[in-house]
N, C-alpha and C positions, 0 to 999 in steps of 0.2 A: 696188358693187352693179350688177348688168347684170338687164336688162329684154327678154327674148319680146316682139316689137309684132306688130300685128296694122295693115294699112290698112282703113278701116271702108268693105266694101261694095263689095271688090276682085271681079270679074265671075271665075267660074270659069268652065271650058269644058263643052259639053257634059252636059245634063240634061233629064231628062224629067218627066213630070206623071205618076205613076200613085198615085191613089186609093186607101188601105188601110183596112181595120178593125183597129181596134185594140185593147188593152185600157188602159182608165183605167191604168192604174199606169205603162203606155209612154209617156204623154203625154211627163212631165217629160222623158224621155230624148230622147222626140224634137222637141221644142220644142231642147233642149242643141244635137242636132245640126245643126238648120236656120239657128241662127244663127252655128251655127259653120261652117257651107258658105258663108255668105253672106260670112263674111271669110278663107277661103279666097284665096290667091296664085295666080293664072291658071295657075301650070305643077304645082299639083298635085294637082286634081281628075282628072285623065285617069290619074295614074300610083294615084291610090287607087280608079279605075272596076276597072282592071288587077290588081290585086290582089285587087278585091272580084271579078272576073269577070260585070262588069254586061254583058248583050245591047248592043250598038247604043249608043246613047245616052244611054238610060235612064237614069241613073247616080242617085243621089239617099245619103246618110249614114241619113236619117232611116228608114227600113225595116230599114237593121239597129242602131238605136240600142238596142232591149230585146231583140235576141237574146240576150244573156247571160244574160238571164232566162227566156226560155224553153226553153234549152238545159238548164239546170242543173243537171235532174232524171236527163238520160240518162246510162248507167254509163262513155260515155265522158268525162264533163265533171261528175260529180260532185262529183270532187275543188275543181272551184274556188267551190263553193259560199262560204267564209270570204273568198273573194277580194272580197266584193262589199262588206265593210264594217270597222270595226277598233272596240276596244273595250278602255280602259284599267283595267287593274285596281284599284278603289277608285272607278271613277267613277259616282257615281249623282245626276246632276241634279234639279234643280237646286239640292239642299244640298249637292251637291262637284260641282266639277269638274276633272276632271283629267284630263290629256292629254300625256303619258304618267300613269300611276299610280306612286306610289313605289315598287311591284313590276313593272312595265313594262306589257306588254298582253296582256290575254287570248289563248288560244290560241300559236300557234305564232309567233314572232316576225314573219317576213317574207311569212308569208301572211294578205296583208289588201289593202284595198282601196289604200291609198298604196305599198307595193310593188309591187302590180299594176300602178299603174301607171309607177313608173319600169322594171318588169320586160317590159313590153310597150313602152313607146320604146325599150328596149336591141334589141326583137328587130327593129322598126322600122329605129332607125336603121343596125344589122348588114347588114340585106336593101338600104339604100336606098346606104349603099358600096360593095356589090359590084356594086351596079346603076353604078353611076358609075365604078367599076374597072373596066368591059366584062364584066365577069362574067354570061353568061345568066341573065335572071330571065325566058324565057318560061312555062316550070311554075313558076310560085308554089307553094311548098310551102303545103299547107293550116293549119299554125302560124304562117305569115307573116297569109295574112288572118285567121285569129283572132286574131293578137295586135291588128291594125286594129281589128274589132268589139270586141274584149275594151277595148281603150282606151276607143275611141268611150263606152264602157255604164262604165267605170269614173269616167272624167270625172265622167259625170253623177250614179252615185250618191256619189262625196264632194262633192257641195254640195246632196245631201242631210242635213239632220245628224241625224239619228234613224241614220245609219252610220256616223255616229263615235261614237258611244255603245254602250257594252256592256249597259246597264240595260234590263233583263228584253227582254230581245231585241230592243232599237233599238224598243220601245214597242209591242212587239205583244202583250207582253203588260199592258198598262193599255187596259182597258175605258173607253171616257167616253161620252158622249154626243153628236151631232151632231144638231141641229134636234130632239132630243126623241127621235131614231134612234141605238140602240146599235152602235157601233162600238170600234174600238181608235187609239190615238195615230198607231200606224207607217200605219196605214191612212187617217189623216186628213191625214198630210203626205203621203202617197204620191202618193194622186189626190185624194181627195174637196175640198181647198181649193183645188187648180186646177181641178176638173168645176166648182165655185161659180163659180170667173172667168166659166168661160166662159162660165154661164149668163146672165150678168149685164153682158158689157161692154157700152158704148157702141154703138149701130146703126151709124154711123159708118164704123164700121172691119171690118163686112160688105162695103166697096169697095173699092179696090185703091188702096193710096198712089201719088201723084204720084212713085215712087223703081221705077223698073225692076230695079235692083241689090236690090232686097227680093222684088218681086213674081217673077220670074225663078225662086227658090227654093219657092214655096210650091206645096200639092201637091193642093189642094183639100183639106184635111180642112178637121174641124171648129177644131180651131186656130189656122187663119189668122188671124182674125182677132184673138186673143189675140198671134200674134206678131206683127203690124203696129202693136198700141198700146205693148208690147214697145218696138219699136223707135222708134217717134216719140215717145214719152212718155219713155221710158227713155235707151236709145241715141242721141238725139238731144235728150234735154232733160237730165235731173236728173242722170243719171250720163258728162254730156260730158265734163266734168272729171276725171275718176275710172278714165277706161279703162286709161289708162298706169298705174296704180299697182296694178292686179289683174295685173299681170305682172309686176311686182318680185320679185325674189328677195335675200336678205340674202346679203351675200359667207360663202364656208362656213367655219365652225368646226367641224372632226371632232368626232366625238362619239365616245370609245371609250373603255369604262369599265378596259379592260386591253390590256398590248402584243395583238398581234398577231400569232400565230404564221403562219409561210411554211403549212400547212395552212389554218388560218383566212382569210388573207389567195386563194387558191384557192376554197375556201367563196363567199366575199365577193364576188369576180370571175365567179363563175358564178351566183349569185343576183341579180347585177348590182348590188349594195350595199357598193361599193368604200371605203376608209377616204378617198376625196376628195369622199366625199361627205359632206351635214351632217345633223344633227338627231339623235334617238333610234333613230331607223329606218335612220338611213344611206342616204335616197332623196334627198335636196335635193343641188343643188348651184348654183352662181350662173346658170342657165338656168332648169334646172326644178326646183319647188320643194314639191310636193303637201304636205310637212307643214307648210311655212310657209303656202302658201294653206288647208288645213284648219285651224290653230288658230281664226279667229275664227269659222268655221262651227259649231265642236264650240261654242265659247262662246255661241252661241244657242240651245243645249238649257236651258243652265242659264237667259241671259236671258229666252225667252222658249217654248221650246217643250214644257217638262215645267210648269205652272203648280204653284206653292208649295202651292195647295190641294189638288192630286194627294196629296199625303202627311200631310193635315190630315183632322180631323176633320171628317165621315161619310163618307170617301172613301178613306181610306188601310187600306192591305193590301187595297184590293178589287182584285186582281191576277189577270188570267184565262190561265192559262199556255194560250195557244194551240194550235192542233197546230202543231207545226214541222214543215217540210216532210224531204226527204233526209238520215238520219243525223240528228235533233235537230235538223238547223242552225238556228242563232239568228235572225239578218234574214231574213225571210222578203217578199217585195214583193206589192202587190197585183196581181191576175191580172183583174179583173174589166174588163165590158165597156160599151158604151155605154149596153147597153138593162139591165145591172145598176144602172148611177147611175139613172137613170130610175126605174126599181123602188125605187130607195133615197130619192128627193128625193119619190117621188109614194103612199110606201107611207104609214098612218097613223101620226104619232108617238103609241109608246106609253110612257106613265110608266115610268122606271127609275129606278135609286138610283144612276146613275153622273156623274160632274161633265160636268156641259154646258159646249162650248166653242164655240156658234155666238152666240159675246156679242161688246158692242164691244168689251170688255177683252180678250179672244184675238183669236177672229178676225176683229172689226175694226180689231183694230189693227196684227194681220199684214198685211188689205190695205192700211190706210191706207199704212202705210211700204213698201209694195211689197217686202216681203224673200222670199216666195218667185218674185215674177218681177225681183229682184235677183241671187239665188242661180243661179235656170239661166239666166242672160245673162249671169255670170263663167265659169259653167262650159262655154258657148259661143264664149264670148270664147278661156277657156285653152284649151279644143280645138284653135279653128283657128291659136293662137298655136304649141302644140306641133305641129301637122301642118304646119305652115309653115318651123316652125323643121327638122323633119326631110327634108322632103322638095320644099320651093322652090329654084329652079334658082338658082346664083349667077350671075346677070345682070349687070356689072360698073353702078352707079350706081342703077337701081331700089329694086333688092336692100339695096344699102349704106342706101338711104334707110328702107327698111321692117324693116330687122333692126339696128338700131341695136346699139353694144359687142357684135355677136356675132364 
């Protein structure tokens, strides 16, 4: 088995402070990216500034963390709409789970969120050898930095897990209730139970930790302070132990249910889904591993984020097929803004027939265990381990220290 490391709170070079509006549903993403700048390896923030084309300084992951989501609509990038989540055929949590389904996955095999993202390190790591062959990379081609942002936004929504679920569109369409305020499931793990954090953390951690390698990254949002308890509470407390083994990957077992023909084998090579690599999907291999880090994520649909009573009597088949955005697409993410949560926390709750989940048995017990600011500090954590592993300078002895069996 070989392990992606990350050094906790490694100084990247050059960044700047610029202040954005955002919309709730970008949160997660960009909470993803900040921690994963923050263990970023010193030599390769300036070469992902360069490819992103940041002015001066200014450099920051966190601004284009929900580009993919707001891209998604226009006719040049429609197509990647399915890129943003995967969905096993049979699986309907939390009475089955299944991942793959004994029919495989919905849709088109290799267009999904865990291909995108080994399909975007391939393009990655292609750009980052010819940079180190002498090859000019002063024009970045423009599918070099999408594949960057496309990662960056992929990362984050598989440890989402309403995007590893195929059931009735990653839960957008299940109506339930929040404080007494009709909403949808996908909608309530998207933003609205991180908009609660924030409302509600500790005074505390409105002041800057005693850690420059934390404070360095933070951009004045409203967030800050959710990422500094994040990181003291979390990254420093309950989950010290636990960092080295969210980078694990199982040595590969091909997975291939028939030979291979020399066509197929071509296919494979250019999808970036080679037979050395493992799982059902053919994206793992003993570096990176996205089907092996998404099995336990998908398994919290069934544990904890579809409740048994969603399909119980006075609640079941009350299923609101949403509109979907571009072409039907299924996952659809929330768009909404600051002064919407606001409207949404301060409007009057009105009686409805839908299952209420702002209780201690859901959502206090989501916050007690910390599993959604568990879920985007692995998926910060793999960020900066994948960006690391493509694009840090081999230093002889540093290097050897912080990429251990690579």
């Amino acid at each position: 088995m070989r392990a992606l490391s990350v050094s906790l709170f490694t100084l990247a070079i050059g960044a700047g402070v610029i202040p954005e509006a955002f919309a709730w549903g970008a949160v997660g993403h960009e909470v993803v990216a900040t921690i994963a700048q923050m263990h970023l390896h010193p030599s390769v923030m300036p070469k992902l500034c360069d490819i992103l084309d940041y002015p001066g300084n200014q450099c920051h992951l966190a601004p284009v963390a929900a580009w993919a989501d707001r891209i998604r609509g226009q006719p040049k990038y429609r197509w990647t709409g399915p890129l943003h989540y995967i969905g096993a055929v049979g699986d309907y949590p939390s009475s089955t789970c299944l991942f793959p389904g004994s029919e495989g996955w919905n849709g088109r095999t290799h267009i999904n969120v865990l291909s995108g993202i080994r399909n975007t390190t391939n393009v990655l790591q292609e750009y980052e050898q010819f940079r180190r062959a002498g090859v000019s990379t002063e024009s970045v081609e423009t599918y070099v930095a999408d594949a960057l942002k496309f990662l960056i936004h992929f990362l984050g929504d598989m440890h989402m897990p309403l995007h590893l679920t195929g059931r009735d569109r990653g839960g957008n369409g299940n109506k339930v209730s929040f404080d007494g305020r009709t909403t949808n499931l996908h909608s309530l793990w998207d933003g609205l139970l991180i908009a609660q954090r924030l409302r509600t953390l500790p005074s505390n951690y409105s002041r800057p930790l005693p850690l420059p390698e934390v404070e360095y990254y933070l951009r004045d949002t409203i967030y800050d302070p959710y990422i500094r308890r994040v990181v003291w509470e979390g990254l420093l407390g309950k989950w010290e132990d636990e960092i080295d083994s969210w980078l694990t990957c199982p040595s590969p077992e091909p997975f291939q249910e028939e030979p291979e023909s020399a066509w197929q084998h071509i296919i494979s090579w250019m999808l970036g889904t080679s037979s050395s690599s493992s799982g059902p999907l053919g994206v793992d291999d003993d570096t990176l591993c996205p089907y092996h880090w998404a099995q336990p994520i998908h398994q919290l649909n069934c544990k904890i984020v579809f409740p048994k009573a969603l399909d119980e009597s006075p609640y079941n088949n009350r299923i609101s097929f949403v509109e979907a955005d571009i072409n039907q697409e299924g996952h659809v993410c929330g768009e909404s803004h600051v002064d919407d949560y606001d409207l949404f926390v301060t409007s009057n709750a009105k009686k409805n027939n839908y299952l209420e989940l702002d209780t201690p048995e859901y959502a206090g017990f989501i916050k007690d265990q910390w599993i959604i600011e568990k879920l985007l500090t692995q998926g910060g954590i793999r960020l900066a381990a994948v960006l690391n592993w493509i694009f840090a300078e081999p230093v002889e002895g540093e290097l050897q220290k912080r990429f251990v069996n690579l």
